[in-house]
N, C-alpha and C positions, 0 to 999 in steps of 0.2 A: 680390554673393556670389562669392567665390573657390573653385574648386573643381579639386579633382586629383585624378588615379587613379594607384591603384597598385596593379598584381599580386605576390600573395606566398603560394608556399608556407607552408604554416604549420611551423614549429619543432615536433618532437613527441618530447618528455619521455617517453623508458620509465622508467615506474617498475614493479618486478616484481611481478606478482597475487599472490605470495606474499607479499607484506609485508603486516601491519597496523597500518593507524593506532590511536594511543592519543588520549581525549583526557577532560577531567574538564568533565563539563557545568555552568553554573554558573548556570543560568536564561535569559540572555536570547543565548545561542550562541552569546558567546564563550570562547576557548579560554585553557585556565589549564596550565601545566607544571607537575607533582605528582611527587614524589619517589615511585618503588616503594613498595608497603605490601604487605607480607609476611604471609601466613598467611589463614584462612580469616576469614570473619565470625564476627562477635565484639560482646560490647555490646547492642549496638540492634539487632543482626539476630536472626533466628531460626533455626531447626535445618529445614535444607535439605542434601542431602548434595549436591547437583551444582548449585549458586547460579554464576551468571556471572560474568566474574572480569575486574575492568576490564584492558583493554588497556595495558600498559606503557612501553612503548620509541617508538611509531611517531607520535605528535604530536612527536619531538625530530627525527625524519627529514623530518617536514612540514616542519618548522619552518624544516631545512637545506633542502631540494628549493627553500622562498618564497623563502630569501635569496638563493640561487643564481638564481632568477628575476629578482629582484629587481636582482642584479648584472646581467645578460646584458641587463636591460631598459633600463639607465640610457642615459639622450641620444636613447632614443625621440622620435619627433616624429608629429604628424599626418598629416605626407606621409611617416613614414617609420617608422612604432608598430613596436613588439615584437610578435609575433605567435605563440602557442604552442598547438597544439592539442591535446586533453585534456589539459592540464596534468597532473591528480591522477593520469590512469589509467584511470578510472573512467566516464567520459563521452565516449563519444569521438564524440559530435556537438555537441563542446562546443570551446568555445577562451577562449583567454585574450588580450587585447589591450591592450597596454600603451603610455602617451607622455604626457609632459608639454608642458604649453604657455606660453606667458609669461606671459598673463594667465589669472587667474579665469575658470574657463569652465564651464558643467553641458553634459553629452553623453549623448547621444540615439544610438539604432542600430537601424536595422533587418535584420535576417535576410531579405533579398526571397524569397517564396514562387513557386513555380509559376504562380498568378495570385495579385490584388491578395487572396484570403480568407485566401492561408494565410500573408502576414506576418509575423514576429514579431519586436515592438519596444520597445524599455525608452529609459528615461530615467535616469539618473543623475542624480536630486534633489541640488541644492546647487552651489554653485562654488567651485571646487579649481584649481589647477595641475599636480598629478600624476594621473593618470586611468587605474583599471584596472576594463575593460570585461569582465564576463564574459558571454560569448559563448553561447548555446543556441539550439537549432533548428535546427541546419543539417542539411542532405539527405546522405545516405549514398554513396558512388560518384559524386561529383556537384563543379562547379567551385561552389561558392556566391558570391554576393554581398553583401556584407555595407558598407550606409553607415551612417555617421557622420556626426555634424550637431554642431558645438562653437560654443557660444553665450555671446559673454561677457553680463557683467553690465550695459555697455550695448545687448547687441542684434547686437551683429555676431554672423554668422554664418558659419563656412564648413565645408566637407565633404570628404570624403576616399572612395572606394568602392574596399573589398578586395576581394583573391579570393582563397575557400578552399580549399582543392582535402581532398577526406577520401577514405577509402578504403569498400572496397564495407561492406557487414554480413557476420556473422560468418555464417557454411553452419548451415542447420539452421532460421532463421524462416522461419517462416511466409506464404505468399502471404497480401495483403489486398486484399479484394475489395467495394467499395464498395458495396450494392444498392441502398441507398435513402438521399437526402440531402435534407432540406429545412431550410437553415442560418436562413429565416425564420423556422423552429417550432422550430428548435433552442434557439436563443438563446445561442448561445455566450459565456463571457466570455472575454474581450482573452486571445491567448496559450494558449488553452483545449485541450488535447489528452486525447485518448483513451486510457489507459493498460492495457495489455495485464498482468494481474500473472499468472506463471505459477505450475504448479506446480512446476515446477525449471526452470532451464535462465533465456536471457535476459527479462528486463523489459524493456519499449519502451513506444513513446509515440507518435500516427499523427494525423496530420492531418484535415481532413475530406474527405481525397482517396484516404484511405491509405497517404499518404508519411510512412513514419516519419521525427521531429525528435527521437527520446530513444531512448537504448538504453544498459541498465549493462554495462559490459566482463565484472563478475564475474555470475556464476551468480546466480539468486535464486527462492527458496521460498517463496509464499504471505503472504510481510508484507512490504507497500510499502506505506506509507502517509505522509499528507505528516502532518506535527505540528504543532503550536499554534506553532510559532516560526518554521513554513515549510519548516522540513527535511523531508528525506524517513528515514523509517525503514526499514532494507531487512537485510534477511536472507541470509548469502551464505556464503564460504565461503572460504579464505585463500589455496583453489587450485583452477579449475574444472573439477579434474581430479579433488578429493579426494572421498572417501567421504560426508561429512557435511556437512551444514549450519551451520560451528561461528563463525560471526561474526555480531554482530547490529551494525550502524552505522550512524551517524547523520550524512547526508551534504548536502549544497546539490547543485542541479542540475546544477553543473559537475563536481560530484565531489569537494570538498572534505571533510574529515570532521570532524566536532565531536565526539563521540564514540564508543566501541566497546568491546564485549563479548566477552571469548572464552567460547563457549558449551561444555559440557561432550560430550564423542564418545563418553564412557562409556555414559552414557543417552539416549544417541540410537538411535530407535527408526524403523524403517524402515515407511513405511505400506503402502508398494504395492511390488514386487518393480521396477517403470521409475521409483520413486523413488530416491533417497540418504535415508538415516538424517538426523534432524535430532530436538534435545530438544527448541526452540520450535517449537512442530507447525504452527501454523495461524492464531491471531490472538494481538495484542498492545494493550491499548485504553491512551492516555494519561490517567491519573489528574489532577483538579486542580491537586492538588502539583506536577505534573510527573515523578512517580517512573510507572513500568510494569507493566501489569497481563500477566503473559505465561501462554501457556496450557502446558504444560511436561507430559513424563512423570514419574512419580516414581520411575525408577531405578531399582525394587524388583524387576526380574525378575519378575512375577506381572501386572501390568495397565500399561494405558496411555492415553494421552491422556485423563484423567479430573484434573487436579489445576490451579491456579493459582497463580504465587507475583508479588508485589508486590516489584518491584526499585526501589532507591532510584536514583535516576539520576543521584545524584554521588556516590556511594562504590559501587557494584555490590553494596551488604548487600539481601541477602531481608529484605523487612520483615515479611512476611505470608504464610502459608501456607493455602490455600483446597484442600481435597483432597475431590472429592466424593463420597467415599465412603461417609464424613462424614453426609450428607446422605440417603445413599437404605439402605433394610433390606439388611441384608450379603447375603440372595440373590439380591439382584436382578446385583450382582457376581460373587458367588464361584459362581451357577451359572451366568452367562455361559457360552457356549458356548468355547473356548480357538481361537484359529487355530491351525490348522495348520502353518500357512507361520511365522507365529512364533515360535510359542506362549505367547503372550500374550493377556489376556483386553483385549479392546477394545472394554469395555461400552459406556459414553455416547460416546464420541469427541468430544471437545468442538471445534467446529470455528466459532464464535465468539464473541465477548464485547465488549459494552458498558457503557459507567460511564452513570450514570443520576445526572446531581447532584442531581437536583430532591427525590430522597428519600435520595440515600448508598445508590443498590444497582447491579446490575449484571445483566443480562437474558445468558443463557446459551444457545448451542445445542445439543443433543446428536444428532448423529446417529442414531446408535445405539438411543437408546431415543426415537425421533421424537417428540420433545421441546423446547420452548424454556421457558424458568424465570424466572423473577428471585429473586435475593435478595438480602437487606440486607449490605452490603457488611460492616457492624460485625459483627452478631452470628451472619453466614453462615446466619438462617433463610429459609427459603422462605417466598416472600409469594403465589406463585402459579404453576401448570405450566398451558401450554397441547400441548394432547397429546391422542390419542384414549383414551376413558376405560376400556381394555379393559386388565387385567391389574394395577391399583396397588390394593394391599394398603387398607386402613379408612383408614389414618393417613395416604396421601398422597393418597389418593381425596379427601380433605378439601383440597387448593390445588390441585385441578382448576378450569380454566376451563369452561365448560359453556356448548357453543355455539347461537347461534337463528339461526333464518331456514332455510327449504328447502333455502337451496344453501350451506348453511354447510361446510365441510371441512377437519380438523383437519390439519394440515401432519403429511409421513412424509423423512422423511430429510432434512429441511430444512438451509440453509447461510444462512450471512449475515443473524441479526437484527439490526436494526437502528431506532433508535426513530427516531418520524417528527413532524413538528410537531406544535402543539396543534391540530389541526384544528375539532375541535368545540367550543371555548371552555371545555371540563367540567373541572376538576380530580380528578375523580373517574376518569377514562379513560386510556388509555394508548394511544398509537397505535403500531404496529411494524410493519415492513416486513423480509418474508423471502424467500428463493426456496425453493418448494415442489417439492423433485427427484419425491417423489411414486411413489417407491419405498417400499415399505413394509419396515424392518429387524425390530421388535418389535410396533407395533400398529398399525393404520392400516385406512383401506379396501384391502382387497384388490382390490377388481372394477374399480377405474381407476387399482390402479397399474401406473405402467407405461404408457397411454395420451394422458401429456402431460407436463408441468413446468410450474409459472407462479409470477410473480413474485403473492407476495399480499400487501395489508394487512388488516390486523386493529383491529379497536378494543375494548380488554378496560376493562371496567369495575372498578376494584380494591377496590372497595366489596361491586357483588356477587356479582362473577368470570363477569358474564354476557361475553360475547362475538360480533362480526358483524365478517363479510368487509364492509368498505367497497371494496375494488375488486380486482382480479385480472384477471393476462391471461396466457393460455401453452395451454388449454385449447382455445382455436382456432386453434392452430396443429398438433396432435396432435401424432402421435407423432414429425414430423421433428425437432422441438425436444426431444424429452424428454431428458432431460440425468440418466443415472442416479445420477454423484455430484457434486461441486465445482458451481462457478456462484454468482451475485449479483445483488443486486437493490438498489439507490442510487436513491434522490431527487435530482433536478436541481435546487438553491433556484430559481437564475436563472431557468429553466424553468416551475418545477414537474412536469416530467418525472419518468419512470422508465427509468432507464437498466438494461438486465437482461441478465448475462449466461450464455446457454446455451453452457456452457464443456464441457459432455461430450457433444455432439449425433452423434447416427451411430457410436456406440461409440467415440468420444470421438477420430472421425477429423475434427471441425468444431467449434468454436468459433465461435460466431454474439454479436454484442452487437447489441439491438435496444433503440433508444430508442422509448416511446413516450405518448401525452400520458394524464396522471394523471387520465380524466374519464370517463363512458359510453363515448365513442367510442373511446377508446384507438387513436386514429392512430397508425399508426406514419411515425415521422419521421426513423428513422435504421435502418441496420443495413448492417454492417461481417461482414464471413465471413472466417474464419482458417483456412488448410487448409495443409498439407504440414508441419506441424511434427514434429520428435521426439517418440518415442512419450514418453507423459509430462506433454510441454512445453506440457497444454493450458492456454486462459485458467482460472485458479482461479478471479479476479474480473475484471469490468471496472468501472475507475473513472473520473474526470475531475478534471485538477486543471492549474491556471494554472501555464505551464513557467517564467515569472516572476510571484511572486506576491506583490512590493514588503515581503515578509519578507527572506528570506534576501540577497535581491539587494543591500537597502538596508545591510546590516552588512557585505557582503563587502570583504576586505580583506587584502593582503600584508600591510603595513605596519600594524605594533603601536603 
């Protein structure tokens, strides 16, 4: 085996946070150049006055920024690669590594961790002779190491070890503080990190040390999530200086961008006074099509975060307008009580949503009126409210779920539904998993809110809307944990865990994520403490997802 080292600053590409990428999605994330289209939706969309307006100009600057890469890369060699860190912008524990070889060869790399658990290593399937490596996981303030292993197609091998030198984190994260780690019960998959999504301010990504390997340079609001093609969806803003939330984009872990939305700052609506205004408030669910279900204001100067529209995701046309107001007797709205601080009425607050293929509907949260829903995507009726039965008029008292068992407890200010496997084999059930903030806004038990937060399941029977807590945990932790707003609550597959996070703890001066196992015992097997952040910048969610996840990795690509 032939082996060299070489030490190298990395190359670092300013591209300005004020630019935005353009790009036209086209199902499987590759990038297509589309001439400007002028005027509002038209045709096939429908009547939305502030619809997302695709991005124009900034996939031709990408386009230029790859060639120029491209250029500056050529005659790279293994003992002597290209080397660029954050390429996009956007990633700056991120790099770029470029070099060709004579022969056909597939290439392997690992990020060396702290010790051998926190790793992280990709393989570039297939053999090529031009090789461009993207690079994720690297340590912050930190000299990293980074090998390479180039294997031709009879077997030879040999290797090259860089070093990346990155600079510190941006002022303002959060210390992370490790309590409890048991990586046997975890079960982590390959690459697997912990994702911090905040309510403003930077997204990260933490080791099982608490050494962050992912941080976005731009700002971001409550929607990160990875997509059915491996991207990530993230919400942000064109400057992390500006007022609003007015970018929605669709990026790979390096920071490349496949697509993006300029979001409307007219109706952008401010939640919390340590927030910025943003029109997509809080969740965004990917439809089968591939088009977007976004939770949006409707602009009207009069209410807020009550409405959803259906974005086509290769023309930015509203397909679909979901407003639920729609839905509920016009008092339950129009005598809302008005904020003050706005003056806007911010009945339901809809603070998540998922597509449900198995029947074509979509399961709702509403804070607000401590609440969660489903209903039929087509014909926008309600199939069923889980909620306490105190204050709904004849007509909706009839898709009340109606709960048993002693310790049954209707969820009050809940965040993050979420449907959960077929557990019990029944077609007739529905399984869902929420976090139960447990504050009460509209109905609720009064005499223990306020005395804890817990992640719950539920199993509603859609037949004959009976309903039972099948497991809960947050209750024995009291009042340290009680988390009066934001927070989440995810199923581990790998695991079968529940990863939960109390994102508002101590007046929303701690962010806590505690993994723990889905059974009687509810072990806790993990929990990670977030403290000294910007006021604001607490965890909204915590989630998990593979920072290579043989998606994006596997299509990435300069060279058209």
């Amino acid at each position: 085996m032939k082996k060299t080292n070489i030490v190298i600053v990395a190359i670092i590409t300013v591209f300005a946070a004020s630019v935005v990428f353009i790009a036209v999605w086209n199902g499987n994330g590759d990038q297509e150049v589309e001439e400007s289209q002028e005027g509002p939706n038209t045709a096939e969309g429908v009547d939305y006055n502030y619809p997302p307006e695709r991005a124009k100009e900034l996939l031709r600057e990408q386009e230029e920024l790859e060639a120029k890469i491209l250029a500056e890369s050529g005659g790279g060699t293994l003992d002597d690669p290209y080397v660029n860190l954050n390429p996009y912008g956007r990633s700056p524990l991120s790099a770029l590594v470029i070099f060709d070889t004579e022969e056909s060869a597939q290439v392997s790399f690992t990020v060396q961790g702290k010790d051998s658990e926190t790793d992280i290593s990709s393989t570039i399937e297939g053999y090529r002779t031009h090789h461009e490596l993207p690079i994720v996981g690297l340590y912050a303030s930190y000299t990293n190491t980074v090998e390479i292993v180039v294997e031709t197609e009879t077997g030879e091998t040999t290797t090259n070890t860089l070093t990346i030198v990155t600079e510190r984190l941006p002022s303002g994260m959060p210390a992370i503080e490790i309590k409890e780690a048991k990586p046997e019960k975890m079960h982590l998959a390959e690459n697997e990190l912990t994702f911090y999504v905040p309510s403003t301010r930077h997204a990260f990504a933490f080791d099982i040390n608490g050494d962050v390997r992912w941080y976005g340079a731009g700002f971001n609001s409550h929607i990160l999530q990875e997509l059915d093609n491996g991207n990530l969806l993230y919400l942000s803003k064109d400057d992390n200086s500006g007022s609003a939330y007015n970018r929605l984009l669709e990026i790979d872990y390096i920071g490349k961008l496949y697509n993006a939305f300029e979001i409307s700052e007219e109706a952008a609506e401010q939640e919390a006074e340590d927030l910025e205004s943003t029109l997509i408030h809080h969740d965004v669910a990917e439809l089968p099509s591939g088009n977007l279900l976004m939770t949006v204001n409707d602009g009207g100067g009069e209410y807020m975060e009550d409405m959803m529209i259906e974005v086509d995701r290769k023309t930015g046309k509203v397909l679909k307008v979901i407003d639920l107001k729609d839905l509920f007797p016009s008092e339950v709205y129009e005598e809302y009580e008005v904020r003050d601080d706005y003056g806007l009425r911010d009945w339901f607050h809809q603070n998540s949503v998922v597509y449900d293929e198995s029947d074509d509907s979509i399961i709702i949260s509403g804070r607000h009126q401590d609440t969660v829903m489903k209903i039929d995507y087509e014909t926008e009726e309600i199939i069923w409210i889980l909620a306490h039965p105190e204050g709904w008029n004849e007509e909706m008292a009839a898709y009340l779920v109606e709960g048993g068992g002693d310790d049954f407890k209707y969820p009050a200010a809940q965040h993050d539904a979420r449907i959960l496997p077929d557990f019990d084999s029944n077609p007739a059930t529905i399984d869902v998993l929420l976090f139960d903030n447990n504050t009460v806004v509209t109905r609720g038990d009064e005499e223990s809110a306020g005395e804890y937060s817990a992640a719950t399941h539920y199993r509603i029977n859609e037949e004959t809307l009976g309903a039972e807590i099948v497991w809960t945990y947050g209750e024995e932790l009291g009042e340290d944990y009680f988390t009066r707003i934001i927070s989440s609550a995810r199923y581990l597959e790998e695991s079968d865990n529940i990863l939960i996070d109390f994102g508002h703890a101590d007046d929303g001066e701690r962010s806590s994520f505690v993994e723990v196992t889905h059974d009687e015992q509810s072990e806790r097997v993990f929990e990670a403490e977030m403290t000294g952040f910007r006021t604001g910048a607490w965890a909204y969610r915590g989630v998990r997802h593979q920072i290579y996840n043989d998606l994006w990795e596997e299509r990435f690509t300069l060279e058209q």
